[in-house]
Every structure is written in structure tokens, then in C-alpha cells.
PDB file of N, CA, C, O and CB in Angstrom:
ATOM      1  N   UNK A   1      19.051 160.462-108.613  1.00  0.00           N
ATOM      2  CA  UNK A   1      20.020 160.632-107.547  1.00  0.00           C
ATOM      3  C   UNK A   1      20.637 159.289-107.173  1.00  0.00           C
ATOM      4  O   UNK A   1      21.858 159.133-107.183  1.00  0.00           O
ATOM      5  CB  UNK A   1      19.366 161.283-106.325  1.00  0.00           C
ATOM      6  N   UNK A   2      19.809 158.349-106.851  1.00  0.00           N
ATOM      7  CA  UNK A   2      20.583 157.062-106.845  1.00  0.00           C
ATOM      8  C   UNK A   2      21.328 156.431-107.832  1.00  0.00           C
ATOM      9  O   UNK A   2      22.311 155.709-107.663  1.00  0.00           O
ATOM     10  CB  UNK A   2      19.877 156.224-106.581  1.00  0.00           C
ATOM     11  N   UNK A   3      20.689 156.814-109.084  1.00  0.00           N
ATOM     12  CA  UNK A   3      22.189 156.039-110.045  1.00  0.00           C
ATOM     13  C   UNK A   3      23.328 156.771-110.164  1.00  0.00           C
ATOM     14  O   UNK A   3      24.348 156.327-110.691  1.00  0.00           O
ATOM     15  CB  UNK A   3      21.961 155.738-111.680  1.00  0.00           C
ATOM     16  N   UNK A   4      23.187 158.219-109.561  1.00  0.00           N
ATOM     17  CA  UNK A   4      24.503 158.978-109.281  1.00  0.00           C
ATOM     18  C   UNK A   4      25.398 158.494-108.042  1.00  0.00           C
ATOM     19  O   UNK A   4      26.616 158.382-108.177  1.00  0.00           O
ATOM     20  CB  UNK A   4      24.141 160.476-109.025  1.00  0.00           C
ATOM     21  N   UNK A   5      24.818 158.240-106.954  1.00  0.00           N
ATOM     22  CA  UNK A   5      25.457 157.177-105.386  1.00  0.00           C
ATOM     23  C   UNK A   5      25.951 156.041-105.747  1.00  0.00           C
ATOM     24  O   UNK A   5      26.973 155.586-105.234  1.00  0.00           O
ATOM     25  CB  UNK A   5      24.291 156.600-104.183  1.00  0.00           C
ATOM     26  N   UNK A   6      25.012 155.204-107.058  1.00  0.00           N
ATOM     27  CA  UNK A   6      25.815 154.141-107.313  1.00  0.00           C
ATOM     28  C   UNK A   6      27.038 154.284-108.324  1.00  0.00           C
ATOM     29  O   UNK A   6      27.953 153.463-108.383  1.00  0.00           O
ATOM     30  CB  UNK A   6      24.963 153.167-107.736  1.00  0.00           C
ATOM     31  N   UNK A   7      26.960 155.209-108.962  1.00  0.00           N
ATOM     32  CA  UNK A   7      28.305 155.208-109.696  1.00  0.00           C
ATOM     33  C   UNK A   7      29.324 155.731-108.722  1.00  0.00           C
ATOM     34  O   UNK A   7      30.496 155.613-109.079  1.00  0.00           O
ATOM     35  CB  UNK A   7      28.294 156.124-111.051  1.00  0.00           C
ATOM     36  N   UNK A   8      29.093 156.275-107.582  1.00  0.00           N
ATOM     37  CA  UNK A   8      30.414 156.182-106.708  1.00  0.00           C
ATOM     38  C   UNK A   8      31.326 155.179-106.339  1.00  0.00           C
ATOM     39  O   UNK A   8      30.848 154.056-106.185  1.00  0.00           O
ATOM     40  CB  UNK A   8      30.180 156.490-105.690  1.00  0.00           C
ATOM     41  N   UNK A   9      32.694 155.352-106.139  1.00  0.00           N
ATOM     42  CA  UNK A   9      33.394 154.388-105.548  1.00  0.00           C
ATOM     43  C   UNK A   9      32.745 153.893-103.978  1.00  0.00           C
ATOM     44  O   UNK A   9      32.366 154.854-103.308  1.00  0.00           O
ATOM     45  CB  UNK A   9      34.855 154.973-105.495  1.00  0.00           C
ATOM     46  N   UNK A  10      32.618 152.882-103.492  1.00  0.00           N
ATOM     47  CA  UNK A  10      32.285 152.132-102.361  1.00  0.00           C
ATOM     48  C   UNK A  10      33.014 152.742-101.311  1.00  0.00           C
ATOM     49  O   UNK A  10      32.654 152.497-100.160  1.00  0.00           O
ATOM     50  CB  UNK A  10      32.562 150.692-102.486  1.00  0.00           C
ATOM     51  N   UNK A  11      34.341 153.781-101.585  1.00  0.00           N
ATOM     52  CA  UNK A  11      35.168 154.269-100.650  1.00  0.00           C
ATOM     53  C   UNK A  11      35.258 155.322-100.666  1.00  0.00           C
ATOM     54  O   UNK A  11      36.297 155.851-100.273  1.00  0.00           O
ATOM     55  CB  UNK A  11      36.167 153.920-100.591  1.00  0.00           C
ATOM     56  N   UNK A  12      33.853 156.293-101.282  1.00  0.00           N
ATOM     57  CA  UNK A  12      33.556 157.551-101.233  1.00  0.00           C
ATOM     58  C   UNK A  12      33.237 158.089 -99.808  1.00  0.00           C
ATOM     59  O   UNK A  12      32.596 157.325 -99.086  1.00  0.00           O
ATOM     60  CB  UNK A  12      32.529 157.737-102.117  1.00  0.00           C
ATOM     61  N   UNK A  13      33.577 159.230 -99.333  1.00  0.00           N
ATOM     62  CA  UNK A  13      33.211 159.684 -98.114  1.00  0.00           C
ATOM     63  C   UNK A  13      31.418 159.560 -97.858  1.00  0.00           C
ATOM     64  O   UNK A  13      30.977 159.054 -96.826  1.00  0.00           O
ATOM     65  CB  UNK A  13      33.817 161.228 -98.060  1.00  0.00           C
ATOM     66  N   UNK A  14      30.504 160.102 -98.962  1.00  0.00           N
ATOM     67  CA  UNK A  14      29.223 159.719 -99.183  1.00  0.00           C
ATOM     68  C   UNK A  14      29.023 158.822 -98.721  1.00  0.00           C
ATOM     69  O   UNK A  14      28.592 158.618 -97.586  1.00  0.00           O
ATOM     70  CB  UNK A  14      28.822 159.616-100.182  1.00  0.00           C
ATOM     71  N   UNK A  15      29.388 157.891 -99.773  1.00  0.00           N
ATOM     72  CA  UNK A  15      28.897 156.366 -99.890  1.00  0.00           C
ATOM     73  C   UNK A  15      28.975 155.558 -98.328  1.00  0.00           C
ATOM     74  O   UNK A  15      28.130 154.734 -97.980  1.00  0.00           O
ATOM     75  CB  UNK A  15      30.018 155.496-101.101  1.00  0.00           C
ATOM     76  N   UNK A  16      30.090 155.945 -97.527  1.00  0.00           N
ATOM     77  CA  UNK A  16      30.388 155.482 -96.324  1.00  0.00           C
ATOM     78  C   UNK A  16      29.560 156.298 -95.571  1.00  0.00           C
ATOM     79  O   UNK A  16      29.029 155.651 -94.669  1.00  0.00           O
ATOM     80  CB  UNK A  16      31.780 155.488 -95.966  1.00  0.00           C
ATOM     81  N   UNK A  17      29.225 157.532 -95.590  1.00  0.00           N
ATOM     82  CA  UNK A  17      28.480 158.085 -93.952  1.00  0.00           C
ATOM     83  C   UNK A  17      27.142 157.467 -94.413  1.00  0.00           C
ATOM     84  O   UNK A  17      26.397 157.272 -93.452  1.00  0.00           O
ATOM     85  CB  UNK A  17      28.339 160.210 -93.472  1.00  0.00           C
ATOM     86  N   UNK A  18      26.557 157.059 -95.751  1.00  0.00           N
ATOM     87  CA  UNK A  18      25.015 156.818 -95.761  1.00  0.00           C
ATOM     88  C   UNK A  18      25.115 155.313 -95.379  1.00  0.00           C
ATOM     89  O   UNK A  18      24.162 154.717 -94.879  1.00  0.00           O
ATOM     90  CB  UNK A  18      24.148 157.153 -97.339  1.00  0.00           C
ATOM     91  N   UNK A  19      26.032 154.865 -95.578  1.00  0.00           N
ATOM     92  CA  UNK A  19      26.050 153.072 -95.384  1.00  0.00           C
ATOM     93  C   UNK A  19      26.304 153.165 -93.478  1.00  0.00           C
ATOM     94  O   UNK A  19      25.938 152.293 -92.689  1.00  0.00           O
ATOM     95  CB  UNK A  19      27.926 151.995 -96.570  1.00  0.00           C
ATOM     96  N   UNK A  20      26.736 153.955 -93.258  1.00  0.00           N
ATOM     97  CA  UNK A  20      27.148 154.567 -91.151  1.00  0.00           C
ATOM     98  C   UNK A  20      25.956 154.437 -91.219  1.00  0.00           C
ATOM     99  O   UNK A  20      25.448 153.332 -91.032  1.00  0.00           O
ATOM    100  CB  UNK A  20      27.890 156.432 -90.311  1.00  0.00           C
ATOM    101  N   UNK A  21      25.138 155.651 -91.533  1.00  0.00           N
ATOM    102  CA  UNK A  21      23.725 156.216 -91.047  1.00  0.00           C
ATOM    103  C   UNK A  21      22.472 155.019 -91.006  1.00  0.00           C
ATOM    104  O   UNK A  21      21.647 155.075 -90.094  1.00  0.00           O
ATOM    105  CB  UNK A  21      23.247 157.505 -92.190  1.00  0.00           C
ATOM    106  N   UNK A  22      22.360 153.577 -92.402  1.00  0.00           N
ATOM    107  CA  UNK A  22      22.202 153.122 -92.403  1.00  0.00           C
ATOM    108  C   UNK A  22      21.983 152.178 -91.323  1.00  0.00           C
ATOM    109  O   UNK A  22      20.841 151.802 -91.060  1.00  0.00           O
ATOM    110  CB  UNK A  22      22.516 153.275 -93.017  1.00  0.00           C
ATOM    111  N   UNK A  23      23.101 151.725 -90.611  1.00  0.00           N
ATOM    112  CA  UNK A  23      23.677 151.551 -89.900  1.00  0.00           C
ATOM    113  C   UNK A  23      22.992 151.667 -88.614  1.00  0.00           C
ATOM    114  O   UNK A  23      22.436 150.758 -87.998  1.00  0.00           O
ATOM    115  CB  UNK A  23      24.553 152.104 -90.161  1.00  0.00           C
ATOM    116  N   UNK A  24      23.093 152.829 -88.304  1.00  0.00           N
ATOM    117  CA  UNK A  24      22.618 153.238 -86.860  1.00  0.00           C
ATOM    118  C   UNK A  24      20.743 153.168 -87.101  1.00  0.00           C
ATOM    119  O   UNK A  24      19.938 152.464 -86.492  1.00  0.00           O
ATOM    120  CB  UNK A  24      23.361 155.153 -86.376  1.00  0.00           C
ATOM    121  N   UNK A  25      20.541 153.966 -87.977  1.00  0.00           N
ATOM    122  CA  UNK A  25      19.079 153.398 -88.138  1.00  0.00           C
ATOM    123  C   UNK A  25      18.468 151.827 -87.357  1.00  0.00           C
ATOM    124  O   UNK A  25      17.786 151.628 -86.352  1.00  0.00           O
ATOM    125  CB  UNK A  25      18.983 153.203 -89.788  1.00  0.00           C
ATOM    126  N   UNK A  26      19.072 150.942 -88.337  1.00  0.00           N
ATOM    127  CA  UNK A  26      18.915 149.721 -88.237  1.00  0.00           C
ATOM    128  C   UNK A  26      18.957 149.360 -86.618  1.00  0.00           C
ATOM    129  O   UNK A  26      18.163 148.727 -85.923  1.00  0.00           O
ATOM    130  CB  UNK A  26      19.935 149.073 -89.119  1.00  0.00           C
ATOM    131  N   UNK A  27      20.205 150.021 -86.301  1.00  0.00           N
ATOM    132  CA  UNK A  27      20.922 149.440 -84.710  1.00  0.00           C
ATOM    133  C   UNK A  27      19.596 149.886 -83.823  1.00  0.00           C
ATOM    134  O   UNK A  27      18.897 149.034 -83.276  1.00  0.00           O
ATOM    135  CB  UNK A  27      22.759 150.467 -84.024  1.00  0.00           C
ATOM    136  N   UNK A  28      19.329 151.243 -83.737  1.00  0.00           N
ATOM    137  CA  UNK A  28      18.104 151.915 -83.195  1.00  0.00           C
ATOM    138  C   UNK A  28      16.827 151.380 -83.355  1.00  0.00           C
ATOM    139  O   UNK A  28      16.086 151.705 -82.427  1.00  0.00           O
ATOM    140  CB  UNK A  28      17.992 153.104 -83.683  1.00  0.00           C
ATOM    141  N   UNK A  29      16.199 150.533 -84.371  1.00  0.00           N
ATOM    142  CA  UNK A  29      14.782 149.762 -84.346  1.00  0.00           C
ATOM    143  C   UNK A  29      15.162 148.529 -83.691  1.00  0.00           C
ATOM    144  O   UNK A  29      14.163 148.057 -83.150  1.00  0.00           O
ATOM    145  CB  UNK A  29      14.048 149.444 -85.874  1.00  0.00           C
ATOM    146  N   UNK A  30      16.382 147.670 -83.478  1.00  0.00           N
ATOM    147  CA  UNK A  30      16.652 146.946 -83.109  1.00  0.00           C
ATOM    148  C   UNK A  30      16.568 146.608 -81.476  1.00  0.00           C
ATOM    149  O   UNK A  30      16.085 145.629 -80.907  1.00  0.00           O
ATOM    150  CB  UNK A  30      17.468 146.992 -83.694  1.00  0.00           C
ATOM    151  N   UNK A  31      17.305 147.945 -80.876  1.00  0.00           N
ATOM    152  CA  UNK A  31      17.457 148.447 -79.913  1.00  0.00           C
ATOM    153  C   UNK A  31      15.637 148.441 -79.024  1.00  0.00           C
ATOM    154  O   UNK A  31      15.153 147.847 -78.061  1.00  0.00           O
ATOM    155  CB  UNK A  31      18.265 149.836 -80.378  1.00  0.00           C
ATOM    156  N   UNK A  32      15.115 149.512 -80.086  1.00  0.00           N
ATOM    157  CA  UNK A  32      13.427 149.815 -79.159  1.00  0.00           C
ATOM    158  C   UNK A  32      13.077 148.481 -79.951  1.00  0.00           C
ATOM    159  O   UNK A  32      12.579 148.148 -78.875  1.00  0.00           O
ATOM    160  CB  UNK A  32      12.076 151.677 -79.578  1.00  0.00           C
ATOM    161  N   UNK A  33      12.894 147.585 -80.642  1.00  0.00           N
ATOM    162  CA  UNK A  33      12.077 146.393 -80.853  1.00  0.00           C
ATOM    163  C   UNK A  33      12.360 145.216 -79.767  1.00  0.00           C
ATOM    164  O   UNK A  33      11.581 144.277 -79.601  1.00  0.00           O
ATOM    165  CB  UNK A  33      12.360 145.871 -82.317  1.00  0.00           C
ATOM    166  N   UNK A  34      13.513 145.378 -79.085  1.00  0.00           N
ATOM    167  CA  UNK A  34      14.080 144.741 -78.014  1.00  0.00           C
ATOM    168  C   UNK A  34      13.618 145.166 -76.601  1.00  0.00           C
ATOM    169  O   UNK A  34      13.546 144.385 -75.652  1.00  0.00           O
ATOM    170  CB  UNK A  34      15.439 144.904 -78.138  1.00  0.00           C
ATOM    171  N   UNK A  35      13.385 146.169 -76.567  1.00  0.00           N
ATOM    172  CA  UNK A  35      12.779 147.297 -75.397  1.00  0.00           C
ATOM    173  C   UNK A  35      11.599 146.995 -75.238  1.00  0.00           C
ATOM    174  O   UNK A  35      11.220 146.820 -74.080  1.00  0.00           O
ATOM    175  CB  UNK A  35      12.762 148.850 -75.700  1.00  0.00           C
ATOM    176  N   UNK A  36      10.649 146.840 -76.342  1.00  0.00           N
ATOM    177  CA  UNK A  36       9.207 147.172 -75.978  1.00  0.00           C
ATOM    178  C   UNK A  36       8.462 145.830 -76.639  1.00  0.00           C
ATOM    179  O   UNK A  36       8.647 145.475 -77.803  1.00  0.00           O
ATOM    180  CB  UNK A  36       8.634 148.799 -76.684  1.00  0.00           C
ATOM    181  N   UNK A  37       7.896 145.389 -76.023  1.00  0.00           N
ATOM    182  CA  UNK A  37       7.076 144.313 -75.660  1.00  0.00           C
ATOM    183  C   UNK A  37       5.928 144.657 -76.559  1.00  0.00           C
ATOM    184  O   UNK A  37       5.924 143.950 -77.567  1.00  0.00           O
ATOM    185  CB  UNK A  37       6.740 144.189 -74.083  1.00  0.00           C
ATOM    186  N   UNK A  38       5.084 145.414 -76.508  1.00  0.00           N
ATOM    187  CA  UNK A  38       3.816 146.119 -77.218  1.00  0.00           C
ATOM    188  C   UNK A  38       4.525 145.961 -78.915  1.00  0.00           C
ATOM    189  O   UNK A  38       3.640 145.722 -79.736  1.00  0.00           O
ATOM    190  CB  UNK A  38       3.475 148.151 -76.529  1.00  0.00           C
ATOM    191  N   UNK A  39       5.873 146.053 -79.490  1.00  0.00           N
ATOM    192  CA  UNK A  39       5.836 146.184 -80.547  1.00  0.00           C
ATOM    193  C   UNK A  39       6.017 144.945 -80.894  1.00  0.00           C
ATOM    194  O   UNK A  39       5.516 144.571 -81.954  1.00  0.00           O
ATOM    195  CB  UNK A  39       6.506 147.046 -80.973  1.00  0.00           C
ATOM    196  N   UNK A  40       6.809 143.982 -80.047  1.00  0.00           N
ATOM    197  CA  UNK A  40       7.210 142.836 -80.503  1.00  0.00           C
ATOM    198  C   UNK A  40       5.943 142.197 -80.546  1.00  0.00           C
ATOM    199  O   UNK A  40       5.984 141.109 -81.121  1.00  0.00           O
ATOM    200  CB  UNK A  40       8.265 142.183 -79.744  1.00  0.00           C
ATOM    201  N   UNK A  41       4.978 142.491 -80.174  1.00  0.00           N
ATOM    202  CA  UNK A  41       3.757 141.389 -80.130  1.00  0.00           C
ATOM    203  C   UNK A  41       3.146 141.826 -80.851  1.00  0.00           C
ATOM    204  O   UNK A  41       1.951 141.590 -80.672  1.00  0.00           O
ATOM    205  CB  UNK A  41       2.941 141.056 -79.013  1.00  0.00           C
ATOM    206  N   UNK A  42       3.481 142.683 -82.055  1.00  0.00           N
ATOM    207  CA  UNK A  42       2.152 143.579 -83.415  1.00  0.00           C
ATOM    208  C   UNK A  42       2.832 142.737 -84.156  1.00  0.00           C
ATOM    209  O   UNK A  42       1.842 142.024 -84.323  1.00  0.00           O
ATOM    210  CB  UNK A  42       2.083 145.656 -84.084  1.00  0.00           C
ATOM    211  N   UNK A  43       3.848 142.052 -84.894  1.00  0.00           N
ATOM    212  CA  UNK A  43       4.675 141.398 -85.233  1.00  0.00           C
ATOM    213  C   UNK A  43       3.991 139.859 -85.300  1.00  0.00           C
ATOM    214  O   UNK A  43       4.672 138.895 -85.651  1.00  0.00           O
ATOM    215  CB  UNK A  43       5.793 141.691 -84.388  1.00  0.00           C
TER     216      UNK A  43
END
């Protein structure tokens, strides 16, 4: 399945909502790793 995503164009509708979703993932651990004290200190 992934060497099928990578043969997409970079300006595939796909290719863009998983690189979005990506995205927000990232933004969201960022978000609670900033929030919570208990995680930043397992780290």
C-alpha cells in the first residue's frame, strides 16, 4: 500500500488529506505534551 501512496503525485487529494491528518496528529501530542507536566517529566 505504501509504494502505491508513493507513486502518487504530491498533489493528489490522498496524498494531501494524509500529509493534513499527519499534521494534526503531530499538532495534538504537541498541544497535551505542553499541557501536562506528568508527561513532560517521563521524557
Amino acid at each position: 500500500m505504501l509504494k502505491r501512496l508513493n507513486s502518487y503525485s504530491r498533489h493528489h487529494p490522498l496524498h494531501l488529506a494524509l500529509r493534513e491528518l499527519g499534521r494534526t496528529v503531530r499538532t495534538e501530542f504537541l498541544l497535551r505534551y505542553m499541557d501536562d507536566q506528568d508527561l513532560r517529566w517521563a521524557h
